[in-house]
N, C-alpha and C positions, 0 to 999 in steps of 0.2 A: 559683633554678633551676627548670627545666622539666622535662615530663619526656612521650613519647608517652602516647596514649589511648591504653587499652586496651578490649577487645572487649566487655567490661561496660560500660567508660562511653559505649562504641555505642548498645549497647543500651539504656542510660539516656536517650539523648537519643529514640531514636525511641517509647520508649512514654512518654515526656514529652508528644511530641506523638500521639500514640496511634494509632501507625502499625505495622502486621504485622513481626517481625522474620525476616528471610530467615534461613535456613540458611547458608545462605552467606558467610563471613566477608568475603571482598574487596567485597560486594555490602553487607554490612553497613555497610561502610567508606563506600562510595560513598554509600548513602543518606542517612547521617547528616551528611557535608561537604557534600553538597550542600541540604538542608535547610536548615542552616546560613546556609550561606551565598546561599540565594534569601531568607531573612528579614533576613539583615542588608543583602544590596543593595538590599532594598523599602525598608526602614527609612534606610537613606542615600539614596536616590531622593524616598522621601516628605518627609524634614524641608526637600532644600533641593536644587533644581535644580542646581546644582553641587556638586562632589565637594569639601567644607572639609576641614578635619582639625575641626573641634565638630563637624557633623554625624557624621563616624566615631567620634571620639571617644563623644558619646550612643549611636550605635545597636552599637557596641562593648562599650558594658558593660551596655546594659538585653539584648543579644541574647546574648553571651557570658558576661561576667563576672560575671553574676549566677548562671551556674550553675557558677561554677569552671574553665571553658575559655577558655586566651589565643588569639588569632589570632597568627599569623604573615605573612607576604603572603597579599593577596586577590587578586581582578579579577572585575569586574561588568561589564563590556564585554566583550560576543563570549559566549564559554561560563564561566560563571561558577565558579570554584575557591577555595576557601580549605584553608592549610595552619593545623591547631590542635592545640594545647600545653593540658597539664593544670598547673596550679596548685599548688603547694605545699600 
């Protein structure tokens, strides 16, 4: 089972990448999904001019899974969104 972030493991990813944490919770939210999610579309963009399920697969678990967060649906075309799940 899954279960939402919460506002600490927000904050966990953006001083991960050592990034000022807003005051603002919904802003909080937004910055850390879309970080996210601009490294893992770079990451699926770089391994392989087409969108496979290995290249998602790789940039999946070296971008996500390695720090304990599942994706749910993405999209890398047009404005990029990802919805993420915390790990057991």
């Amino acid at each position: 089972m899954y279960k939402k972030l919460t506002n600490t493991d927000y904050k966990k990813i953006l001083t991960y990448y050592k990034i000022l944490i807003p005051a603002n919770n919904r802003l909080l939210k937004e910055m850390a999904e879309q970080i996210l999610s601009n490294k893992l579309c770079k990451c699926i963009k770089k391994n392989s001019p087409k969108y496979n399920s290995k290249s998602i697969g790789i940039c999946t678990k070296s971008v996500l899974n390695n720090k304990g967060i599942t994706r749910g649906a993405f999209k890398c075309l047009g404005k990029r969104n990802i919805t993420l799940k915390k790990q057991y």
